[in-house]
C-alpha positions, 0 to 999 in steps of 0.5 A: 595454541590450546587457547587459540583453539578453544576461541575458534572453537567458541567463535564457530559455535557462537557463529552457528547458533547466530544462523541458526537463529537467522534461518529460524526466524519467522517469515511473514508475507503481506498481500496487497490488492488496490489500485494505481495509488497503492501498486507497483510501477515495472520497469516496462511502464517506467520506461515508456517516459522515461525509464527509472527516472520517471517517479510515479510510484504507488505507495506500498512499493516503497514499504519494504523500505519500512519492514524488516528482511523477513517480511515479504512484500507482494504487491498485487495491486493493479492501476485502474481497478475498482473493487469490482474490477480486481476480481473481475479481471482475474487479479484475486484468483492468485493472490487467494491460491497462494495465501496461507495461514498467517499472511496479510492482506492489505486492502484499499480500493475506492478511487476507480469504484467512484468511476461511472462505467459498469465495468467498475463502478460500485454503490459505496453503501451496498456493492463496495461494502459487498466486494470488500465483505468477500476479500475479508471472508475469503482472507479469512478462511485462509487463516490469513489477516486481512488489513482495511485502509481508506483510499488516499487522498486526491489533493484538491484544495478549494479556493477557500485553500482548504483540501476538498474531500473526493471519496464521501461515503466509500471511506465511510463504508471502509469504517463501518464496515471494520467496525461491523467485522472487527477487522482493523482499518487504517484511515490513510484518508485522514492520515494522508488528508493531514499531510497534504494540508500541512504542505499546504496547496503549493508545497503538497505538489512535491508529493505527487506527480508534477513534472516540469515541461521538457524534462522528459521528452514524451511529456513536453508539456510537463504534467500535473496530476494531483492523484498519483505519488512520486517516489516521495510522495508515495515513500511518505504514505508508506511511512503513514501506514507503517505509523498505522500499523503501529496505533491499530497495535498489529502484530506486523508492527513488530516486523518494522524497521 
């Protein structure tokens, strides 16, 4: 009886100093600010297609697939927006009153900043460079980390069957400009420019979304869209960036799975 007492005794203890530790463990939060390509797709957007079936998806929607518990993920990224646009918009404001010492800052623009109309468009060497200048500083001076990453591939092959590059010098001034600021760049062109090619220009379809005529009834004539991510698409660019995260050697890759 003694014995049986002294084991629930030690089992309780053992059990306390297990939440204990549990409740202690630090909690990280990542931010991410970008576009379409990177955002999170509501139920509400889902459902005008054909609810949770429809499978667009930005990629950082499926990374918490790939980080532990205490990381929280929130997603601020926003379909259509350039690096103008997003603090234009009044999509920064909240994003910087709740950032606090610690946190991270994902960055990855580009896509919309290519487009010609002045609500969005920027010069790759001078604005783009500019409004990425001040997330990082402003980041910064929260203690937070920002994270740079270069916009993720369009899939367009030429007829020579090799993918055809769309971003030029806006993912060259996301790699100048780490480099000026010593803030670490993830290069999500290149990594997601590799992937597609080694699906090769038919296969590499299943990575984005491409729908079959008639399977949902909004979209009779199916659709091909060769910029966003269906659910494995946009899962295996999360898992890219959490690779990335790896070789850039960042403290958050201690917090992946």
């Amino acid at each position: 009886m003694k014995q049986t007492i002294k084991t629930l005794v030690a089992a309780a203890a053992l059990l306390f100093i297990f939440i204990g530790f549990k409740s202690g463990q630090k909690k990280i939060t990542v931010y991410s600010i970008g576009d379409s390509t990177m955002c999170d797709f509501a139920p509400a957007y889902l459902s005008q297609f054909g609810g949770e079936n429809y499978p667009i998806r930005g990629w950082m929607q499926m990374m918490p697939l790939f980080f532990k518990d205490n990381v929280v993920v929130q997603n601020a990224a926003r379909s259509g927006r350039s690096s103008k646009s997003f603090r234009t918009e009044g999509h920064w404001k909240p994003v910087l009153e709740k950032l606090k010492a610690g946190d991270y800052v994902f960055i990855m623009f580009g896509a919309n900043d290519q487009k010609a109309d002045t609500a969005r468009h920027t010069d790759p060497a001078t604005t783009y460079r500019q409004n990425l200048l001040n997330y990082i500083e402003e980041t910064k001076a929260k203690g937070a980390y920002p994270i740079l990453f270069t916009s993720l591939v369009r899939r367009h092959f030429g007829k020579d069957g090799k993918l055809t590059d769309t971003y030029g010098e806006y993912v060259t001034a996301v790699q100048q400009l780490g480099a000026a600021t010593g803030v670490p760049v993830i290069d999500l062109n290149k990594k997601s420019a590799d992937l597609v090619t080694s699906y090769g220009p038919e296969e590499s379809k299943k990575l984005f979304l491409y729908i079959e005529p008639g399977k949902f009834s909004k979209l009779p004539q199916g659709k091909k869209d060769d910029s966003h991510l269906c659910v494995f698409g946009a899962t295996e660019i999360a898992r890219l960036a959490a690779q990335g995260l790896k070789e850039i050697k960042s403290p958050l890759a201690a917090y992946l799975k």
